[in-house]
N, C-alpha and C positions, 0 to 999 in steps of 0.2 A: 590262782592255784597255789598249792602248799607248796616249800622250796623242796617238797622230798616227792614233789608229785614224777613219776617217771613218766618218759615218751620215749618211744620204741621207732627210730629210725630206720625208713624201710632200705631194701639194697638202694634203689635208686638214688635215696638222699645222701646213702653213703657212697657211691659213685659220684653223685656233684660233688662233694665236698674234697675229694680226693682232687677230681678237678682242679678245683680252688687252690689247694695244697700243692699242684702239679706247677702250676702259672704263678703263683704269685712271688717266691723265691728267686723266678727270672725276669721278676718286672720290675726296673727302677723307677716307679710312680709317675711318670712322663710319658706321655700319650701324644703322636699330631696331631691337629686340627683334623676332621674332617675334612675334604672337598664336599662343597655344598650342595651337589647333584651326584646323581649315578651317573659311572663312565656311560656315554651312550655307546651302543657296539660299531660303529662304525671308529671307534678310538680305540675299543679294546673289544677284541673279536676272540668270543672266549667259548665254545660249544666241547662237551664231552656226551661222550655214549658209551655202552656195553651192546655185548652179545654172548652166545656162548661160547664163542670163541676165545675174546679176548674184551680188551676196555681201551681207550684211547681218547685223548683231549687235543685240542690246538687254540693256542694263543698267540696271535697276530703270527710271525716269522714262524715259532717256534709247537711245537707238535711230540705228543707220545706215543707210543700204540705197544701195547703188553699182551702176552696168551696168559690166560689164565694159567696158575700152578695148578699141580694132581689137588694139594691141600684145599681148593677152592671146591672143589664137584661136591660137598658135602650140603654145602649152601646155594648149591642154584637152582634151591626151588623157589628163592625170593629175586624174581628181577630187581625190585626195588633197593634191594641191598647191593646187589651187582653195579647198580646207577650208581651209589652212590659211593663207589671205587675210583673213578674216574674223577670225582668232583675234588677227594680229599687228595689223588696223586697230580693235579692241579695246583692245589693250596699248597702243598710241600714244595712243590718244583717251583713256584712262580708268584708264592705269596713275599716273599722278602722285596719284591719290587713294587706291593701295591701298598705299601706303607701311605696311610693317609686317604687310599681311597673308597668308595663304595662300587662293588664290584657286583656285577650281574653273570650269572651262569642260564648259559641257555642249555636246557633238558628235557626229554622228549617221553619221560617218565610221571604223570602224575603224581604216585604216593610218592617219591621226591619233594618234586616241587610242594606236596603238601603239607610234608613232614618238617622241611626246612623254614618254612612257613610259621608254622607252631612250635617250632622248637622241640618237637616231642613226638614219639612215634610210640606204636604199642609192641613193638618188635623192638628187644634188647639188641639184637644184632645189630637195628639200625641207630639206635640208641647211643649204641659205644661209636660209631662211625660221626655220628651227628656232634657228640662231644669233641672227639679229636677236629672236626671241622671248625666247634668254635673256640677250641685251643687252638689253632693255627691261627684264624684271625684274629684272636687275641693277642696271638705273641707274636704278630706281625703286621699290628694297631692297622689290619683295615675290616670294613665288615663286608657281608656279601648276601645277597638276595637268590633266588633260584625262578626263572620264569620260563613257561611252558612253551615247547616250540615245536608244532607240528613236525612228525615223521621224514616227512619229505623233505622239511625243510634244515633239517639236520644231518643232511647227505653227507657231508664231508666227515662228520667225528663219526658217523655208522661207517663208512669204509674205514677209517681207522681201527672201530672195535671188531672189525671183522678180519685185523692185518692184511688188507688189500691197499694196499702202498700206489700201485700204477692207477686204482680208479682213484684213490684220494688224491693224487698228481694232479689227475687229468682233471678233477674238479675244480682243482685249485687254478689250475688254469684259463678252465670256464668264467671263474670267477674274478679273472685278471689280476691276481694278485702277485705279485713278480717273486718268480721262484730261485731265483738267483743264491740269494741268502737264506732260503728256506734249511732250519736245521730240525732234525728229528732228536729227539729224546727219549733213546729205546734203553737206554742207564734202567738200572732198577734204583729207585729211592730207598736212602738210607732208612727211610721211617715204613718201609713197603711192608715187614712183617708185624706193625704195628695194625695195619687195615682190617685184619685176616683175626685180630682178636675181640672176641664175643663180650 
């Protein structure tokens, strides 16, 4: 091509690059190793869900559950974007601890799981969400997969996105998991008005 040949950069490419421009000022070229598997979830017990209520995740001891803000009703004609609220207020809260590892989210969302898949969705909304997802694992060197987990069997983070606190208990219970030191994480994250932008 001539050196005066032009190319026209679409929004998108100018959004990754930004990206790039976002991460690379706070990385000093040093990365962990890998662990060489995926956590299996009996090690890291990681489920998130929405509704229209609210959104909510738990990881191992530790648990969120939010009501949507008024600012959200504009975009709840996409559940899938809604899913993927819970995944990034996850990554914020809980990603500085997985330094190093490969991390599995269970979600009960297909175009999620499908979108995190390919890296790329056809909805900007999800687009900007999916970016800051892999700004977090970036700037907290782990990576993360998204695999599909029947309805039912994601009982515990649907009572959470639903802020039903005494059935999420009482599952947890079910579940034998010792609720002793169970802490909830109803904080709003500092990066939370970050989610909410298109």
């Amino acid at each position: 091509h001539s050196p005066r040949h032009w190319v026209t950069l679409t929004t998108d490419t100018k959004r990754d690059l930004d990206w790039w421009l976002s991460l690379l000022p706070s990385w000093n070229g040093v990365a962990p190793l890998l662990h060489p598997s995926w956590t299996p979830p009996s090690h890291l017990h990681l489920f998130t869900d929405a509704s229209l209520t609210g959104y909510g995740g738990m990881c191992e001891e530790e648990w969120f559950a939010e009501p949507w803000p008024p600012a959200t009703q504009e975009w709840a004609d996409s559940m899938s974007w809604m899913e993927m609220i819970p995944l990034l207020a996850a990554c914020a809260l809980w990603g500085p601890a997985w330094a190093g590892l490969r991390v599995t989210f269970h979600c009960d969302n297909s175009g999620v799981v499908g979108a995190c898949a390919k890296g790329w969705s056809h909805d900007p909304r999800i687009m900007s969400l999916l970016r800051q997802l892999c700004y977090l694992a970036a700037h907290h060197s782990f990576i993360f997969r998204v695999q599909h987990v029947a309805g039912h069997d994601n009982d515990t983070a649907d009572a959470l996105s639903r802020l039903q606190l005494s059935r999420f208990r009482r599952l947890m219970m079910m579940m034998m998991i010792p609720q002793t030191n169970r802490k909830g994480h109803t904080r709003r994250s500092q990066t939370r008005t970050n989610f909410y932008k298109a």
